[in-house]
KEVEX-725680 format. One line per field, with one value per residue: x, y, z of N, C-alpha, C in turn; residue number from 0. Coordinates in pm, whole numbers. Layout:
residues N
n.c1	(X	...)
n.c2	(Y	...)
n.c3	(Z	...)
ca.c1	(X	...)
ca.c2	(Y	...)
ca.c3	(Z	...)
c.c1	(X	...)
c.c2	(Y	...)
c.c3	(Z	...)
resi	(NUM	...)
end
This chain:
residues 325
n.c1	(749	492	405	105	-6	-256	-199	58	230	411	578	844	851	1081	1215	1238	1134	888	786	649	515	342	139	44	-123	-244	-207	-387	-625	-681	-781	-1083	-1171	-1304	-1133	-1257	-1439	-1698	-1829	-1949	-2227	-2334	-2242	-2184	-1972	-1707	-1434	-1155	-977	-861	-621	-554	-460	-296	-47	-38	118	367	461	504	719	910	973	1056	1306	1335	1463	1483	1338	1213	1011	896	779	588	413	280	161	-110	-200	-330	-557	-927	-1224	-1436	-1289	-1258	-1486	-1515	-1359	-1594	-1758	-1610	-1383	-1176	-1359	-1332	-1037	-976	-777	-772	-683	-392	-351	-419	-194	39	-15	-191	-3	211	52	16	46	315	489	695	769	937	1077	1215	1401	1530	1458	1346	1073	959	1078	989	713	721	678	806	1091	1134	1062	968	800	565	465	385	72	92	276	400	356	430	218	-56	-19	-79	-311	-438	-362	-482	-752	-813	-774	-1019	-1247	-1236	-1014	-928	-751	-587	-363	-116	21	96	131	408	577	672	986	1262	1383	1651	1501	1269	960	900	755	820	794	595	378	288	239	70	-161	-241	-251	-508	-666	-715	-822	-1063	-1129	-1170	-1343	-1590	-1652	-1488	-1569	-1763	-2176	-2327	-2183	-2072	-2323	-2395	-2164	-2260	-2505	-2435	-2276	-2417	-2553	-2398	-2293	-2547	-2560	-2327	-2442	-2623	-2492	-2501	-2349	-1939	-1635	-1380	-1506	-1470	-1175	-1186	-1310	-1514	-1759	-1730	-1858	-2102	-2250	-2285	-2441	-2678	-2799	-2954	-3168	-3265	-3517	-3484	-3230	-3244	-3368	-3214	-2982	-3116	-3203	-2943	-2866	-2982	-3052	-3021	-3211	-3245	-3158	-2967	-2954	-3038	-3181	-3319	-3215	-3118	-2893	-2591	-2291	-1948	-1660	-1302	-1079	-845	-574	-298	6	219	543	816	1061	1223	1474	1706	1604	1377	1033	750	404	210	328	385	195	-90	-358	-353	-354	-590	-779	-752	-777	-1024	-1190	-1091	-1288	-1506	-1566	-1500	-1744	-1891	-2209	-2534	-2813	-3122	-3293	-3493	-3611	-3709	-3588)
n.c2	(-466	-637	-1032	-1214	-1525	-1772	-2023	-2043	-1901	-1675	-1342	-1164	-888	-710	-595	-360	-372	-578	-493	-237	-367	-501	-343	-193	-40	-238	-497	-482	-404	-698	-770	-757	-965	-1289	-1578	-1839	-1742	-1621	-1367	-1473	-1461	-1530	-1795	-2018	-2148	-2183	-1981	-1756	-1467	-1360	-1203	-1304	-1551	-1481	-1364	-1589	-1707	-1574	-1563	-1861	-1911	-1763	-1917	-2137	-2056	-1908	-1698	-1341	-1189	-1413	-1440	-1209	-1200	-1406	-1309	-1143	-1310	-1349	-1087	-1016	-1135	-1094	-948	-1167	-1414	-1718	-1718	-1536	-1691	-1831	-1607	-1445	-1607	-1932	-2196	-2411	-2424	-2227	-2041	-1708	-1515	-1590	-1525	-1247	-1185	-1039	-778	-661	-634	-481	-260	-139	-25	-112	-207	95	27	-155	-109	55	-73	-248	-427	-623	-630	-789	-1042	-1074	-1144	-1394	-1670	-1862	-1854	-1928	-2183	-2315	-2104	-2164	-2456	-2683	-2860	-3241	-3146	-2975	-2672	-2360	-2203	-2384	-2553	-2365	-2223	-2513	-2602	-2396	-2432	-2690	-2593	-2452	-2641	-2865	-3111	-3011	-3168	-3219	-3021	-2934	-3158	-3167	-2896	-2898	-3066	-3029	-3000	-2833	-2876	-2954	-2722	-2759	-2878	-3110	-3305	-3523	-3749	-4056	-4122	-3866	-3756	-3847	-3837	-3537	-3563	-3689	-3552	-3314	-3464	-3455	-3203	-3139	-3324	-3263	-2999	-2804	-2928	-3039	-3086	-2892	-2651	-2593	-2573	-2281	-2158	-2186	-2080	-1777	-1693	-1674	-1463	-1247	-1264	-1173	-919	-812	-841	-657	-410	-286	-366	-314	-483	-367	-316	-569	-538	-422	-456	-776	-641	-425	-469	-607	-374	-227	-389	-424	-156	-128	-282	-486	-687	-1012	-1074	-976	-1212	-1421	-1345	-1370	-1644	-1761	-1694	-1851	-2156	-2400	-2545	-2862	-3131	-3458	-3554	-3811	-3748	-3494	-3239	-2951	-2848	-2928	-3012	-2918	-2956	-2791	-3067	-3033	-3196	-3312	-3512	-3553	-3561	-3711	-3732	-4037	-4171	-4044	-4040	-3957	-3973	-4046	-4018	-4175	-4347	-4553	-4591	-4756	-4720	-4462	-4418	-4527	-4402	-4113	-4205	-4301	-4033	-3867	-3992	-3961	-3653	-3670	-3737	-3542	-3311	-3347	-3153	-3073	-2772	-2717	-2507	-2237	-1946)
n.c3	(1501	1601	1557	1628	1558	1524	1431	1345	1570	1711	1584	1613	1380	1192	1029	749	512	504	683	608	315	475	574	330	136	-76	99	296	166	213	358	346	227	136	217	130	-91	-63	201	517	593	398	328	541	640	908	889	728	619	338	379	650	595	367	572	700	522	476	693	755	594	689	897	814	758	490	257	275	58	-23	160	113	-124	-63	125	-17	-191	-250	-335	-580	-552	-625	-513	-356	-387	-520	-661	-877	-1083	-1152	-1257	-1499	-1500	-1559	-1422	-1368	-1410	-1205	-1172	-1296	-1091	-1089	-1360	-1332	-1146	-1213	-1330	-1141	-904	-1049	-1073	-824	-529	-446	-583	-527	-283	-302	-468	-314	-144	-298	-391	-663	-878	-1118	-1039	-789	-891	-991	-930	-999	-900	-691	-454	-233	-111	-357	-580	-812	-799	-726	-511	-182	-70	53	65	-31	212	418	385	381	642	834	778	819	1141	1165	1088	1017	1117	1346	1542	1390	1343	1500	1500	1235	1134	1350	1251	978	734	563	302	88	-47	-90	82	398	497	843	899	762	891	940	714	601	766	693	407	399	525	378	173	267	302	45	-18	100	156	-69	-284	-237	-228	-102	-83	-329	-464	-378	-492	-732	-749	-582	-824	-1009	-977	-979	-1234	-1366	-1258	-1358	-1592	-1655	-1610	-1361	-1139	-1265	-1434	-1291	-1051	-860	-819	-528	-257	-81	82	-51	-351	-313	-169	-362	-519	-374	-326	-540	-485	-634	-698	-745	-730	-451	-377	-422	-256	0	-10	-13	260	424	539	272	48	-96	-327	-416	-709	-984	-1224	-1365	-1305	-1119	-1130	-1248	-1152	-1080	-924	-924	-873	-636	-451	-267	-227	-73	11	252	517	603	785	674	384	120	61	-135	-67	-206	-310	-101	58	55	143	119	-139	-260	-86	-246	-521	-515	-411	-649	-877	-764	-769	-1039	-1153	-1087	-987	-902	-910	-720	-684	-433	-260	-460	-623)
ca.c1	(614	500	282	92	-112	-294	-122	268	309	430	728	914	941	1210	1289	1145	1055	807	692	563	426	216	65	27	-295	-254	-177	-506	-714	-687	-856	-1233	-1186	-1298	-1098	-1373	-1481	-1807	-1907	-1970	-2342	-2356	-2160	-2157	-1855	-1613	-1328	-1065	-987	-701	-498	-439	-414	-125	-17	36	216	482	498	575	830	1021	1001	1128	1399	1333	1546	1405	1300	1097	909	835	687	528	324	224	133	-270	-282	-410	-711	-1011	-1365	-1485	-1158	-1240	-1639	-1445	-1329	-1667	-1813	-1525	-1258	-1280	-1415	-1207	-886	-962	-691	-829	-552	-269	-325	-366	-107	158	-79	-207	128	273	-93	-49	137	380	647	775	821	1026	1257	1297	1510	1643	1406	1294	946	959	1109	851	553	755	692	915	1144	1059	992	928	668	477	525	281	37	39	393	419	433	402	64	-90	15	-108	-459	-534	-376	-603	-907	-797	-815	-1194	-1359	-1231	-952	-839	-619	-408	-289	22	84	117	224	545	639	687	1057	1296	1482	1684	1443	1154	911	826	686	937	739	512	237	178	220	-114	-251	-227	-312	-637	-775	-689	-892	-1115	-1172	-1195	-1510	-1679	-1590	-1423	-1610	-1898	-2322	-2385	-2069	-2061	-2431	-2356	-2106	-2333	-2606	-2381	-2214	-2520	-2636	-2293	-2334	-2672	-2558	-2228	-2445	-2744	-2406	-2533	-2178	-1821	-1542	-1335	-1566	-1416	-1039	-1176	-1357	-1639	-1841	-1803	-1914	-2220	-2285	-2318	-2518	-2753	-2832	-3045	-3275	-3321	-3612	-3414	-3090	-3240	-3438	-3092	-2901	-3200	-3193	-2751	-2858	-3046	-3004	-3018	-3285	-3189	-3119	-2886	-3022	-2976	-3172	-3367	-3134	-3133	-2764	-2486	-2190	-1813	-1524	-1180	-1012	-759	-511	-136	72	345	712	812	1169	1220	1616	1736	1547	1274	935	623	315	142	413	390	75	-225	-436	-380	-370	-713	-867	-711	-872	-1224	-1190	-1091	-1335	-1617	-1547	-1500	-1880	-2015	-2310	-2658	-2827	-3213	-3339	-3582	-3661	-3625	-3592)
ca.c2	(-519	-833	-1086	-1344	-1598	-1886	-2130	-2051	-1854	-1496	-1337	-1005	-839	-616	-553	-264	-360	-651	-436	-187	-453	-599	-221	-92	-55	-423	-602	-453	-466	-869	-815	-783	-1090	-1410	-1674	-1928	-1690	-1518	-1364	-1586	-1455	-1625	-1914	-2009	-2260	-2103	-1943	-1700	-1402	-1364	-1129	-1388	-1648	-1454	-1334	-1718	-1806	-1520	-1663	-1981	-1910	-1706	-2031	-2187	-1980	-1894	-1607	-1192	-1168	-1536	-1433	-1065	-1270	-1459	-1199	-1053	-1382	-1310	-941	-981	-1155	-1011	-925	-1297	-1457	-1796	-1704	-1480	-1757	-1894	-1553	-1397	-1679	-2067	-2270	-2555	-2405	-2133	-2000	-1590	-1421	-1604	-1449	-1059	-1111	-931	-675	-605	-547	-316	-91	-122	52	-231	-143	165	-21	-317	-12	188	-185	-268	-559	-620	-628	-867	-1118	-1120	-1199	-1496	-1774	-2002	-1845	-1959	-2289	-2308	-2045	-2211	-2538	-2743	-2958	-3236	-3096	-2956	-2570	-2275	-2153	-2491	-2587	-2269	-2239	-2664	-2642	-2331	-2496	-2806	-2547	-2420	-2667	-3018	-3149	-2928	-3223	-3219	-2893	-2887	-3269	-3149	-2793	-2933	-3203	-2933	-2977	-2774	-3058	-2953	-2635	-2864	-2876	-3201	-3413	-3567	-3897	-4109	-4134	-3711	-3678	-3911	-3705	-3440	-3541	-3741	-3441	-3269	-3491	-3464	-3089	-3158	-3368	-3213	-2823	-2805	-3011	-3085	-3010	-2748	-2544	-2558	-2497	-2151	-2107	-2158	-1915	-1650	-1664	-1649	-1337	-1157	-1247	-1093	-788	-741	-808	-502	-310	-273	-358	-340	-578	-329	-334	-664	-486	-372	-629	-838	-551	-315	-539	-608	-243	-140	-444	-371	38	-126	-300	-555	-822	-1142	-1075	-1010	-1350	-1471	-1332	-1461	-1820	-1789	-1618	-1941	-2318	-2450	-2697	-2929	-3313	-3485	-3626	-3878	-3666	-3372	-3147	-2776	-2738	-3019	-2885	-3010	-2801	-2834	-3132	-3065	-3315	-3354	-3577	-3499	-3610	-3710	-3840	-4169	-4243	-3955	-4076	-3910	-4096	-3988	-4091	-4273	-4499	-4596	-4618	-4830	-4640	-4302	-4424	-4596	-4275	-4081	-4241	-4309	-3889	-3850	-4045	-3905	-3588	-3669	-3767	-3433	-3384	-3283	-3100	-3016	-2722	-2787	-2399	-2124	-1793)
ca.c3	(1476	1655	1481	1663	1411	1546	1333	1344	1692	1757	1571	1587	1227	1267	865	715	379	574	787	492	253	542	627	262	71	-132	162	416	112	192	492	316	85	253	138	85	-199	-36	296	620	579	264	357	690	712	1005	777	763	508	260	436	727	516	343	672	755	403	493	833	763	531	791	1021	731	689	354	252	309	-79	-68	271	20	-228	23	198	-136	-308	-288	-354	-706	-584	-608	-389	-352	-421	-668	-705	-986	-1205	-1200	-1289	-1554	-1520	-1594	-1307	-1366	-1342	-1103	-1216	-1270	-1019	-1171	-1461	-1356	-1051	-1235	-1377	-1010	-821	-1105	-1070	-727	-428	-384	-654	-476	-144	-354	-558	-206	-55	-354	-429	-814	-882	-1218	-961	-696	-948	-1073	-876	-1043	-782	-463	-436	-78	-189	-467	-608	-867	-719	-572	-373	-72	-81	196	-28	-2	367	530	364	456	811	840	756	960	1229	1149	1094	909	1203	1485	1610	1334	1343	1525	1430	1076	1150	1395	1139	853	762	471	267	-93	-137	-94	198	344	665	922	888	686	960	970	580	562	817	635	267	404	588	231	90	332	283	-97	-44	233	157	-197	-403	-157	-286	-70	-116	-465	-491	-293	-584	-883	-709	-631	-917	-1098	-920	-995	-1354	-1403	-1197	-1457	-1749	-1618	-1571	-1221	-1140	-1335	-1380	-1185	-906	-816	-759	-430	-154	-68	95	-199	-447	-225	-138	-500	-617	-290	-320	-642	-452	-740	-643	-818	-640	-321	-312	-439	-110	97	-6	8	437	494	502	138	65	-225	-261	-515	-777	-1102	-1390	-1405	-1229	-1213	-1113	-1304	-1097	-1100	-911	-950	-785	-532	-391	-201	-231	42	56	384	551	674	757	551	274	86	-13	-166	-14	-287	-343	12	112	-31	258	67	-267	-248	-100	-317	-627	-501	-431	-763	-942	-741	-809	-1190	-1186	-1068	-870	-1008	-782	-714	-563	-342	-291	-598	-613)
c.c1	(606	358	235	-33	-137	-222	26	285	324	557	727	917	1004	1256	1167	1035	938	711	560	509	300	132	13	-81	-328	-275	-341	-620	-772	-814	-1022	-1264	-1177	-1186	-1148	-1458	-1593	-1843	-1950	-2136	-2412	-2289	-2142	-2108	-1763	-1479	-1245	-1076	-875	-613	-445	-395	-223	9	106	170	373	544	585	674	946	1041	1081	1254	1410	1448	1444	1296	1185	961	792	757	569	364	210	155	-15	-306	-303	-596	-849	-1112	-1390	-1425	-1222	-1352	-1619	-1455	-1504	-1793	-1744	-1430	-1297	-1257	-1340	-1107	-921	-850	-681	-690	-398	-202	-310	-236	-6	111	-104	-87	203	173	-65	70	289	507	736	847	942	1146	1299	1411	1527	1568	1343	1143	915	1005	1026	790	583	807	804	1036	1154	958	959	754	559	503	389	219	88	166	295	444	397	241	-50	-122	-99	-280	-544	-511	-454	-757	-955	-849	-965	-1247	-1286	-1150	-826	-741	-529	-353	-184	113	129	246	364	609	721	878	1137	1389	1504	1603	1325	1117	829	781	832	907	616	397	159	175	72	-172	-286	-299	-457	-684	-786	-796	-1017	-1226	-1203	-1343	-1631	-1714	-1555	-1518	-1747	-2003	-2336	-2344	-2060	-2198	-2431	-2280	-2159	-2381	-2538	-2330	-2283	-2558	-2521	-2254	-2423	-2654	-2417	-2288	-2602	-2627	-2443	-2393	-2059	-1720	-1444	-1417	-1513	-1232	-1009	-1275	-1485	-1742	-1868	-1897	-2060	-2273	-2327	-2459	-2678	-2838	-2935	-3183	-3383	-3392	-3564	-3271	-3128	-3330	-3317	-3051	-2994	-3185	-3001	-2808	-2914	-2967	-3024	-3106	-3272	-3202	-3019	-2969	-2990	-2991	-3267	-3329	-3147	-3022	-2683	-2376	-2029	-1681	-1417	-1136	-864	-725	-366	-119	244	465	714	983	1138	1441	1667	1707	1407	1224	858	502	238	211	433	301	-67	-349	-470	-433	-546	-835	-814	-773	-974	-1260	-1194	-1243	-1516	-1642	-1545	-1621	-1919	-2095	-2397	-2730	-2985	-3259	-3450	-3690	-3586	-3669	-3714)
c.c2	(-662	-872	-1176	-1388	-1739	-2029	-2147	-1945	-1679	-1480	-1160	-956	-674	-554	-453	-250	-516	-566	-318	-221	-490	-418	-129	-123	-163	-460	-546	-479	-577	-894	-837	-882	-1237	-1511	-1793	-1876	-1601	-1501	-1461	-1614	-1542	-1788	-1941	-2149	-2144	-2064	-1854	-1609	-1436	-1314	-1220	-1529	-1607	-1422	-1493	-1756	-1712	-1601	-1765	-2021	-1856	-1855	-2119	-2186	-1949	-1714	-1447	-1220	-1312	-1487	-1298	-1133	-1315	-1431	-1122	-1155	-1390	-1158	-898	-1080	-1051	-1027	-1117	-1442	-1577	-1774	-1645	-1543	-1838	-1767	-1459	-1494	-1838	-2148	-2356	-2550	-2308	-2081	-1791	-1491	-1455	-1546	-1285	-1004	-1013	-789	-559	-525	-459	-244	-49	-22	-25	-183	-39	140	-145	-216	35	51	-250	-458	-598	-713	-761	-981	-1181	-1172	-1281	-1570	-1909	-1956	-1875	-2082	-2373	-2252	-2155	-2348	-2611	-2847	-3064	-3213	-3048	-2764	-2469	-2241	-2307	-2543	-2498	-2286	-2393	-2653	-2530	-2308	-2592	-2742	-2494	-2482	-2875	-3102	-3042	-3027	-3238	-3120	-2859	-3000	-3213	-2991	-2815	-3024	-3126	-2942	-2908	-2898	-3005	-2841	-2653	-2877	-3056	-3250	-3489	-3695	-3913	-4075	-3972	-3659	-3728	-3860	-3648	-3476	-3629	-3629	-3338	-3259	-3462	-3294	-3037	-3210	-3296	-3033	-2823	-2789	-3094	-2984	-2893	-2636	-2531	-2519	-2359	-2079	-2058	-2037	-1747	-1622	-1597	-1521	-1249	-1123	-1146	-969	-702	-739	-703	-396	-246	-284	-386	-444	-507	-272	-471	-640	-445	-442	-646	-738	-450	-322	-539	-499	-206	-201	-444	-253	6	-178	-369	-708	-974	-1123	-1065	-1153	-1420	-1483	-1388	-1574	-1864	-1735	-1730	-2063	-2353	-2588	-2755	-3088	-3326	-3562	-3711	-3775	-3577	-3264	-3015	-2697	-2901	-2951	-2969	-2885	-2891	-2937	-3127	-3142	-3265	-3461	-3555	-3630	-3609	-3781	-3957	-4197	-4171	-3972	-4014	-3983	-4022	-4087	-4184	-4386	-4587	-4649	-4649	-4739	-4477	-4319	-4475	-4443	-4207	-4128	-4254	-4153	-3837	-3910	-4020	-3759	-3555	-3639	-3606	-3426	-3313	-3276	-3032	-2939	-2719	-2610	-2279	-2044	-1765)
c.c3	(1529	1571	1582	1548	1497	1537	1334	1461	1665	1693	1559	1448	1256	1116	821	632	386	625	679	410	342	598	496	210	39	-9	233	329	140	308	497	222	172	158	80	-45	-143	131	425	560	467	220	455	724	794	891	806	617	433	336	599	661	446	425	720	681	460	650	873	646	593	900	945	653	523	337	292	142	-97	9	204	-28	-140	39	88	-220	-319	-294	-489	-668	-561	-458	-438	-398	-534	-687	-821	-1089	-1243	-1269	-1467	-1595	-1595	-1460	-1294	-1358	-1224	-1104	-1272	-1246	-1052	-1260	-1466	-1225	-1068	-1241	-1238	-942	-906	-1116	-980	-645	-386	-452	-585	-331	-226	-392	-432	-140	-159	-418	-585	-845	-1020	-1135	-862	-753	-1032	-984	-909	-985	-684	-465	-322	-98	-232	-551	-716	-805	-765	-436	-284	-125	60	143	52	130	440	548	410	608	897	868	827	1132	1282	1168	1070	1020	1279	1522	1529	1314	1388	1507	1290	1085	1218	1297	982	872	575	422	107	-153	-167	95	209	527	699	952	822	757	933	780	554	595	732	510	279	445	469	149	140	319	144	-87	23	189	-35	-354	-366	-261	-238	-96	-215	-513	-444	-402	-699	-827	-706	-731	-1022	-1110	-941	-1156	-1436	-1341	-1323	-1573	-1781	-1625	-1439	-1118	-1260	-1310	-1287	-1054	-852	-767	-664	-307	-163	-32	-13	-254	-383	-203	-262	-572	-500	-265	-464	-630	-540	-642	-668	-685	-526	-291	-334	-313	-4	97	37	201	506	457	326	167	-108	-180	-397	-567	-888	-1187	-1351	-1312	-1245	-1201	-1206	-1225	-1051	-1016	-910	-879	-737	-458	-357	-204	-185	9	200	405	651	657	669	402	229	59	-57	-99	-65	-314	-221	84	40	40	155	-60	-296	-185	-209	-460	-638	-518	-583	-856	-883	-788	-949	-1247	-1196	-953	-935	-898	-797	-604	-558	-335	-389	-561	-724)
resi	(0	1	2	3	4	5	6	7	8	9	10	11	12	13	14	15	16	17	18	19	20	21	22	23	24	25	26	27	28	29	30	31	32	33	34	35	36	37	38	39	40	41	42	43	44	45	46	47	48	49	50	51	52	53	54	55	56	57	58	59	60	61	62	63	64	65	66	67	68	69	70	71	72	73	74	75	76	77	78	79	80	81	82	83	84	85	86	87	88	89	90	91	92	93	94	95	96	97	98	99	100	101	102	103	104	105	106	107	108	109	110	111	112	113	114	115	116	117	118	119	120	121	122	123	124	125	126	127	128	129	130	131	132	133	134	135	136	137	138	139	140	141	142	143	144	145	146	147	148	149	150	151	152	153	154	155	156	157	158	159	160	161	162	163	164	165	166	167	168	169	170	171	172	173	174	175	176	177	178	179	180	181	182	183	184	185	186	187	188	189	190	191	192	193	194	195	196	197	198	199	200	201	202	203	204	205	206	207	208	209	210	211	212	213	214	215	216	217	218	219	220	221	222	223	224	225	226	227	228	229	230	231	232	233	234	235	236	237	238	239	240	241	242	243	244	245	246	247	248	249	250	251	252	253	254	255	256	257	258	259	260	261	262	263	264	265	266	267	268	269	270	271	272	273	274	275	276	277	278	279	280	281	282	283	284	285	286	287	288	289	290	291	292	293	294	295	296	297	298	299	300	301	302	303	304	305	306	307	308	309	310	311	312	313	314	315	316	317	318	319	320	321	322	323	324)
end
């Protein structure tokens, strides 16, 4: 099997129990789940789905030499998310952690097809869906992990900074079990364009107004029973197909106003959205002289964004729309 991926190059997979994770039902599922949470049509930042997203994380754990069993995990570490990947936690989950697929990943891969490919090579399934294994893998923010990496230098590629993409991606080095930058200058890179995709994308008005709305409209469709919570176990088009064949007048002025531009402004007080998303940040390790650093302790430059980000983000944003459904 050859891979090529935008992001980390072309590789041979030559191992079996790779080659059958990345072809079995979980894994292709990935391929109708945007990773931005909804639809281009309904979001129209340039994006990518889950399944190359996860595609990448295995990827660049094999470049990383990570062992056979980390790169498993790897490959598999988004096949509990659902149809509209974090739009979920803000419909079922809690918004502020986004946190949702964490919680049913175990549940998922023992329902799913995946277990009998892990027992046939000898791989243990209670192992995989315990990240505190593989810390290349998965790591608590604000590290450095393969999860983390793939999905920003990803995005870097879409839309936020194309030129840092192979600055950041070549710099990537393995150090103690720990992933880090090969200098100070590309770890900043890196955790400003971060931030960068935190304000703009993340934690930006428009994008999070896109969130409330749909969310809203996925709400009122689970609480008509018009759709189920396991209608979300199977992708973005499903979900859409089912809540569509009803031909409800509210939801389709919904999906109309999400197919167009968004007219709104920000406002002080009489708002009709209050809206806060999670804040995401890095804080990269990097060598200098066989010496590890962290970037905040180094740099006034980061640290100084880095807190204004924060502290904007804390506020909120209150949000008037301009046209209603």
């Amino acid at each position: 099997m050859i891979i090529k991926d935008n992001i980390w190059g072309e590789f041979k997979i030559n191992e079996p129990i790779i080659k059958e994770l990345i072809n079995s039902k979980s894994m292709q599922r990935l391929k109708g789940i945007s990773q931005y949470g909804m639809p281009y049509k309904f979001y129209p930042l340039n994006g990518f789905s889950r399944y190359e997203h996860s595609i990448g994380v295995g990827l660049l754990l094999r470049k990383l030499s990570a062992s056979l069993e980390e790169q498993a995990a790897g490959f598999l570490h988004d096949v509990s998310h659902t149809a509209f990947s974090h739009v979920v936690d803000w419909v079922i989950g809690n918004k502020n952690k986004e946190d949702y697929q964490d919680k049913i990943h175990k549940k998922i891969i023992f329902d799913s097809d995946i277990p009998k490919i892990l027992e046939k090579y000898g791989f243990e399934k209670e192992r995989i869906v315990d990240y505190s294994n593989y810390s290349l893998l998965e790591r608590p923010a604000p590290d450095l992990c393969a999860d983390r990496i793939d999905y920003s230098i990803r995005e870097f590629n879409c839309w936020a900074a194309p030129d840092a993409v192979r600055i950041c991606a070549d710099s990537l080095r393995k150090n103690n079990r720990k992933i880090v930058f090969s200098s100070k200058e590309t770890a900043k890179i890196f955790a400003l364009n971060y931030l960068k995709c935190q304000k703009e994308h993340w934690g930006g008005a428009e994008w999070t107004l896109r969130y409330a709305l749909f969310s809203d409209m996925l709400k009122n469709n689970l609480d008509r029973k018009i759709i189920e919570i396991e209608d979300f176990y199977y992708d973005d088009e499903y979900v859409l197909n089912k809540i569509g064949a009803r031909k409800d007048e509210k939801t389709e002025k919904i999906l109309e106003m999400l197919s167009n531009k968004l007219k709104f402004e920000t406002v002080i007080n009489n708002e009709d959205y209050y809206l806060r998303k999670k804040f995401r940040y890095v804080d990269p390790e990097y060598l200098n002289n066989d010496r590890i650093f962290r970037l905040s302790e180094t740099s006034n430059e980061f640290l100084e964004a880095l807190e204004k980000n924060r502290r904007t983000n804390e506020k909120g944003i209150k949000i008037k729309l301009i046209s209603k459904t």
